[in-house]
N, C-alpha and C positions, 0 to 999 in steps of 0.2 A: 484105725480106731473104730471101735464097733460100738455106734449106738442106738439104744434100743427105744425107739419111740409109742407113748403110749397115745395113739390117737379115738376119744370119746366119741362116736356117733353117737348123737341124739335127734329121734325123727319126732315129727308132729305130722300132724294132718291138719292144714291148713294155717295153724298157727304155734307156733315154740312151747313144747307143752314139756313136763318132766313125766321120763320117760325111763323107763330101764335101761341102760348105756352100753351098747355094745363095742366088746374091746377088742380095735387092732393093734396087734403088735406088728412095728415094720423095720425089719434090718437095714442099716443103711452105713452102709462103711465104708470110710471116707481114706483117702491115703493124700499123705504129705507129696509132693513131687516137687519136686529140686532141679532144673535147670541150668547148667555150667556153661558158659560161653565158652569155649574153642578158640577163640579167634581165627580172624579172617582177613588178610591184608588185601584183598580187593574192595569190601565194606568196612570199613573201620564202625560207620554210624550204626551197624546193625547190632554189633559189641556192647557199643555205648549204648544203647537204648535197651540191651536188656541188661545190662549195668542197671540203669537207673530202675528199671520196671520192679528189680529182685529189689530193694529197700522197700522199708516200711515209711510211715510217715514220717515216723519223729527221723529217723536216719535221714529223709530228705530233707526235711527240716533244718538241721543241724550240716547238713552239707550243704545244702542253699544258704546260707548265715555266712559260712566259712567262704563259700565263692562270690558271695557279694561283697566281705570285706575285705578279702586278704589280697586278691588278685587286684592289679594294673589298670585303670582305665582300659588302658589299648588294649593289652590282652581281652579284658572282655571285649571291645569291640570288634577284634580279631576273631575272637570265638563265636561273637554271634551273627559276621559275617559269615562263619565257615557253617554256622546250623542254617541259615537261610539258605545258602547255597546248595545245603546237603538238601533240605526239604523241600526246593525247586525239583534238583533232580531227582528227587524219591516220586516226585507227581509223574513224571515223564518215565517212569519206571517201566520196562514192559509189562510186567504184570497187571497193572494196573488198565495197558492195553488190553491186556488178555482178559481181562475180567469182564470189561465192558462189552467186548466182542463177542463172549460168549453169553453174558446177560440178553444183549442184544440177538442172538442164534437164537439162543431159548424164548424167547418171545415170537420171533419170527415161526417156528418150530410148533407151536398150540395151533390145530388145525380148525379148531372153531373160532371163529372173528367175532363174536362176542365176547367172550372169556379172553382170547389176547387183547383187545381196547381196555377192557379191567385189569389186564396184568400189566399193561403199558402203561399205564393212567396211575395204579398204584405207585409205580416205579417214578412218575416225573412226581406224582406228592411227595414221595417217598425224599425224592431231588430237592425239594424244595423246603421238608421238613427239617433235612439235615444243617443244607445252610440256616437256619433261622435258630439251631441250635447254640445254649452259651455254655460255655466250661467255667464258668466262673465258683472256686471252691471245689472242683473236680481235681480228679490225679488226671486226667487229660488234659492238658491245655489248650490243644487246638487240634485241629486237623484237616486234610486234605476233603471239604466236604464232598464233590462229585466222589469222590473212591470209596469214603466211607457208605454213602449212599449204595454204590456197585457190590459193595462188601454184605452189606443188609441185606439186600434184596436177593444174591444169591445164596447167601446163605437160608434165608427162610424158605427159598421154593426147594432146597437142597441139601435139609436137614443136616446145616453144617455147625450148628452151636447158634449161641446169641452175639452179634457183631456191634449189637448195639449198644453195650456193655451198660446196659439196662435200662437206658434213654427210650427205650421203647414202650416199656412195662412202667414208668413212672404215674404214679395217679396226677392227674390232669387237675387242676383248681376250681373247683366246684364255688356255685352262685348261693346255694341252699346253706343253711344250718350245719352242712356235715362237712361242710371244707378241709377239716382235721382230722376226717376219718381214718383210721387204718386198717378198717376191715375189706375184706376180699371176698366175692361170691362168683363160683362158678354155679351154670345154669344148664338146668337140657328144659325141654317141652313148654318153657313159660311162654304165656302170650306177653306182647308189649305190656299190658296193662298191670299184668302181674308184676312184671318185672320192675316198672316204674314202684309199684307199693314197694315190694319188698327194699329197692335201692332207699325210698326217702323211710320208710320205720326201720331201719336198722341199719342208717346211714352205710350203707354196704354200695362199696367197687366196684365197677364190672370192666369187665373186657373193654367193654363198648358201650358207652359213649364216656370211658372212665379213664382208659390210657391215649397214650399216642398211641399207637397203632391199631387202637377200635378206633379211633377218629378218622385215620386214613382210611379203614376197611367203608366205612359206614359213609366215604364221600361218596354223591349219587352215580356218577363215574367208573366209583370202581366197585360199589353195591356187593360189598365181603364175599367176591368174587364167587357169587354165586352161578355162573353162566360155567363154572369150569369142571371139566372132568373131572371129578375124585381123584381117582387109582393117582393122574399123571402129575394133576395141581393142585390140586387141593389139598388132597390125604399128606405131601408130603411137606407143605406151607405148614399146615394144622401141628403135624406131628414136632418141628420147628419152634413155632409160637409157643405152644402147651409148654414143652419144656422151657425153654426161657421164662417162661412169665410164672412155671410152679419154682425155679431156683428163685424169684425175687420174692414170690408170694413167701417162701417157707422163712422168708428172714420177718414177717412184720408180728409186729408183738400183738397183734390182736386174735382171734380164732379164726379159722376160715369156714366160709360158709359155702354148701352145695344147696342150690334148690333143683329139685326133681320134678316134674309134672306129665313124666309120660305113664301111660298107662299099663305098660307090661315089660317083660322081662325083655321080649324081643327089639319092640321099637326102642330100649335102651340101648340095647347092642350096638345097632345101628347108629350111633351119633357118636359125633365130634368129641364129647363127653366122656364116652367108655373109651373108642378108642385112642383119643390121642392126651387129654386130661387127666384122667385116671393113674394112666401110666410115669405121665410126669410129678402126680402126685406122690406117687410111689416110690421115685428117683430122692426127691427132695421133701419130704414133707415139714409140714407147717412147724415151728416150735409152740405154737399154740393151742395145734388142738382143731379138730372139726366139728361143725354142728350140721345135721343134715336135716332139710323141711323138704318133708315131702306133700304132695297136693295134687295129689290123683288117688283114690278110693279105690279104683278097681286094681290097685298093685301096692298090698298092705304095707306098712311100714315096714315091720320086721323082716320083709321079703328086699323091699329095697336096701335095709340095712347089712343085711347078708351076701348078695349081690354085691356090693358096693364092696365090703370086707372082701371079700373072693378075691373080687380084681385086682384089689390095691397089694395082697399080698402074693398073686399069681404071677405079679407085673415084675 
């Protein structure tokens, strides 16, 4: 399915002003994929579990009804002796050894000892966020917290998709006025100060200190893992993150917001922003629409706006 998103940049200088709108158009086509089980008579539970994953609600629904009234006491107790049993040895799984081992390599593996105590440190938050998570009203019910935790963590230094199946990216419950916000801002070049204005006037989201996992980044600990190589940890965490959190941002019915504050084309280049944000923009964009505030003078608006369009449709 091909569709064609019409996303409004609108810049200011300094404050959201009406602007002449510059328009991207952004291809974004999307395909259905369909998953057939095989089966497998050494795993039966791997069957069953994508049995159930392929239903929609209301199908789960209506087949939870059906298995709570029709069936036997015993039977269910039979069957959900045999799902704890399956789920015991799904924990002792090898893979699940292998995962760890290799989390654990890749750790050991960072040759600078600042940057590993932040990736290690993320990693036990990380341990420690998962358990305190609830599935309550989720299509998850529960899970294996230590694997899931192993599961996040390599996949975000390892550009392997979002594992967190969006528990990461949730906006976090706010003290202020905006607790019901659903707007999103990404940022380059803002000082703290700015960054605080723009979050309480236009009850805007951020990364950090607005999801779980700005929270984690942002503990002193693991200080958004600034002590680490680019190229080996960082660049490929970032590039990770980005995408995960633009598929969650592109579903909320609000506009998404970019503030800019660097002063030229160059020092844009170079950031978090262009490269790993952008592109995830690009992948998924908003259903709502962009607003871009820019607040640096010596890199005109139209210039930033053009820029910005470039990337998003180069990407």
């Amino acid at each position: 399915m091909m569709a064609r998103l019409l996303i409004v940049l609108l810049c200011c200088i300094a404050t959201i002003c009406a602007l002449r709108p510059v328009h991207i158009h952004v291809e974004n086509e999307q395909e259905e994929v369909q998953v057939q089980s095989r089966g497998s008579h050494d795993d039966p539970w791997k069957d069953i579990i994508k049995a159930i994953n392929s239903l929609s609600e209301e199908e789960l629904r209506r087949a939870s009804d059906v298995f709570a009234t029709q069936l036997p006491m015993e039977t269910m107790k039979h069957l959900s002796n045999q799902l704890l049993a399956a789920i015991d040895a799904a924990e002792q799984h090898p893979a699940a050894n292998e995962i760890k081992k290799a989390n654990a390599d890749f750790v050991t593996s960072i040759s600078d000892k600042m940057c590993q105590r932040e990736v290690a440190a993320f990693h036990d938050r990380l341990d420690t966020w998962a358990d305190e998570q609830d599935f309550e009203g989720h299509y998850i019910q529960a899970v294996s917290s230590p694997h899931w935790s192993d599961e996040m963590f390599w996949a975000l230094f390892h550009s392997s998709g979002d594992k967190s199946h969006g528990f990461l990216y949730n906006f976090q419950a706010r003290e202020d006025d905006c607790r019901d916000s659903t707007t999103f801002m990404y940022w380059t070049g803002l000082q703290t100060v700015q960054r605080q204005s723009i979050r309480k006037a236009l009850c805007a989201n951020f990364l950090h200190p607005d999801t779980a996992l700005g929270q984690l980044l942002e503990s002193p600990d693991v200080s958004t893992l600034k002590s680490c190589d680019y190229m080996t940890v960082a660049r490929p965490f970032w590039l990770s993150a980005s995408e995960a959190l633009a598929a969650e941002v592109s579903k909320l019915p609000s506009p998404v917001f970019i503030a800019t504050a660097k002063a030229s084309f160059e020092e844009v280049q170079k950031s978090i922003f262009w490269v790993a944000e952008l592109p995830s923009i690009a992948k998924t964009p908003p259903l709502s629409g962009i607003h871009v505030i820019n607040l640096a003078k010596e890199y005109p608006c139209k210039d930033v706006a053009h820029d910005i369009r470039l990337r998003i449709e180069d990407s």
